[in-house]
LUMZA-960361 format. One record per residue (C-alpha): residue in three letters; x, y, z. Coordinates in steps of 0.1 Angstrom, whole numbers, padded with zeros to 4 digits, always signed. Example, Ala and Ser with C-alpha at 12.3 -4.5 7.8 and 13.67 -1.06 7.14 Angstrom:
<rs>
ALA+0123-0045+0078SER+0137-0011+0071
</rs>
This chain:
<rs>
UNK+0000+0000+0000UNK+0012+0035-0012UNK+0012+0056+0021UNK-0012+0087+0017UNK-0004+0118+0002UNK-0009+0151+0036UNK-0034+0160+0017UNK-0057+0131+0015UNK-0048+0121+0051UNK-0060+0151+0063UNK-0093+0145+0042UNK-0100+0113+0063UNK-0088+0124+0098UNK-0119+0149+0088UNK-0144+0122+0075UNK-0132+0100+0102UNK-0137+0132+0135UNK-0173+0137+0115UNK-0181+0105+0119UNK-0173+0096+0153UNK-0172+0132+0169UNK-0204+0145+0155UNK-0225+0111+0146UNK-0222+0118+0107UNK-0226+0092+0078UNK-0200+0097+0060UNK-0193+0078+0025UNK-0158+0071+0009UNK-0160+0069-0027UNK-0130+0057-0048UNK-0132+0050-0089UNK-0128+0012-0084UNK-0136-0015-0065UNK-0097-0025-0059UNK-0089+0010-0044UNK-0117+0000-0011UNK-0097-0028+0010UNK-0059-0002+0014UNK-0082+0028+0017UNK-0105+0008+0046UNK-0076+0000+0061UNK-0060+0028+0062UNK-0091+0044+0077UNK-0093+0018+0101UNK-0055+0027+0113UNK-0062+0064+0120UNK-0097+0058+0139UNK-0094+0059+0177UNK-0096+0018+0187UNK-0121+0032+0216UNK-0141+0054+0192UNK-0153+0024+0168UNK-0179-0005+0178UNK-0178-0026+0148UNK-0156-0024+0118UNK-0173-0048+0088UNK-0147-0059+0063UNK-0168-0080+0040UNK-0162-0075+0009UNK-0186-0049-0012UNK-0204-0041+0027UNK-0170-0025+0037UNK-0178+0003+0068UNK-0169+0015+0102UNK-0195+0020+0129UNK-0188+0045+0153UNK-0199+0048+0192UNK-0215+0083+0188UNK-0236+0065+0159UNK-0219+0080+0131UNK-0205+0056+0101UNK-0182+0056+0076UNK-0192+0033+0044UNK-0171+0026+0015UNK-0177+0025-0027UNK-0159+0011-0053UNK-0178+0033-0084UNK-0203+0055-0084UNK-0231+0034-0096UNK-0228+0015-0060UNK-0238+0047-0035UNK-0274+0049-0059UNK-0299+0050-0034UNK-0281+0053+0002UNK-0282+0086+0018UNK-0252+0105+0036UNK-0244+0135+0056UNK-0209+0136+0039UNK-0196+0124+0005UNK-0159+0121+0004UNK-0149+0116-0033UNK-0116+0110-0048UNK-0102+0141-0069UNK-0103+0115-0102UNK-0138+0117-0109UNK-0154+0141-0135UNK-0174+0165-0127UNK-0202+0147-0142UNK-0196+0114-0120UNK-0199+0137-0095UNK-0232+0149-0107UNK-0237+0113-0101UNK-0231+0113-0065UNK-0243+0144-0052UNK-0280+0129-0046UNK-0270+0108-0013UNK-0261+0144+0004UNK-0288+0156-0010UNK-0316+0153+0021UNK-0292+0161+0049UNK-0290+0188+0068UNK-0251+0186+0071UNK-0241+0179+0038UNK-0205+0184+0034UNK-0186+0168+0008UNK-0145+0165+0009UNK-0126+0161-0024UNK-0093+0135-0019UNK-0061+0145-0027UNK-0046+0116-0044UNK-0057+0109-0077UNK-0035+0079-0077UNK-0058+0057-0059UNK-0080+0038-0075
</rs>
């Protein structure tokens, strides 16, 4: 696994203190499916052992479940977030402007939508 670039770390310390600070659902989107299982792990490194109550590592159901309530779920595509909701869409800098188009719905009924761009377009 490629270690992150400052600025993408930074982008999941934030999805990861929304999550377990504030109770958000917060969803980590990469381009493909291979890109999920380094960048769950490496989520699962920088959350606070104390903070998490279940972490679900089956494949294509990959997410973090926080104390305060808050999740973290993560996507292969785009096509695989149709139809859950979030408070925070984290999407690697890669995808187009219309993929993103393409995303934007699951924020799209909170009241604390946020969404965080990562800084690696490496990843996939």
């Amino acid at each position: 696994m490629q270690s992150s670039s400052l600025p993408e770390k930074k982008s999941l310390i934030e999805a990861i203190r929304l999550a377990a600070g504030f109770g958000r659902r917060v969803a980590i989107v990469v381009p493909r499916r291979k890109g999920v299982k380094p960048l769950f792990r490496e989520v699962e490194n920088l959350a606070q052992p104390a903070l998490v109550r279940f972490a679900y590592r089956t494949n294509g159901m990959e997410r973090i479940i926080f104390r305060s309530g808050g999740q973290i779920r993560f996507f292969g595509s785009g096509d695989r977030i149709r139809g859950y909701s979030c408070d925070v869409l984290v999407a690697n800098e890669a995808f187009t402007d219309d993929q993103m188009k393409g995303l934007l719905p699951a924020i799209a009924t909170s009241e604390h939508r946020q969404v965080i761009r990562l800084g690696n377009s490496e990843r996939e």
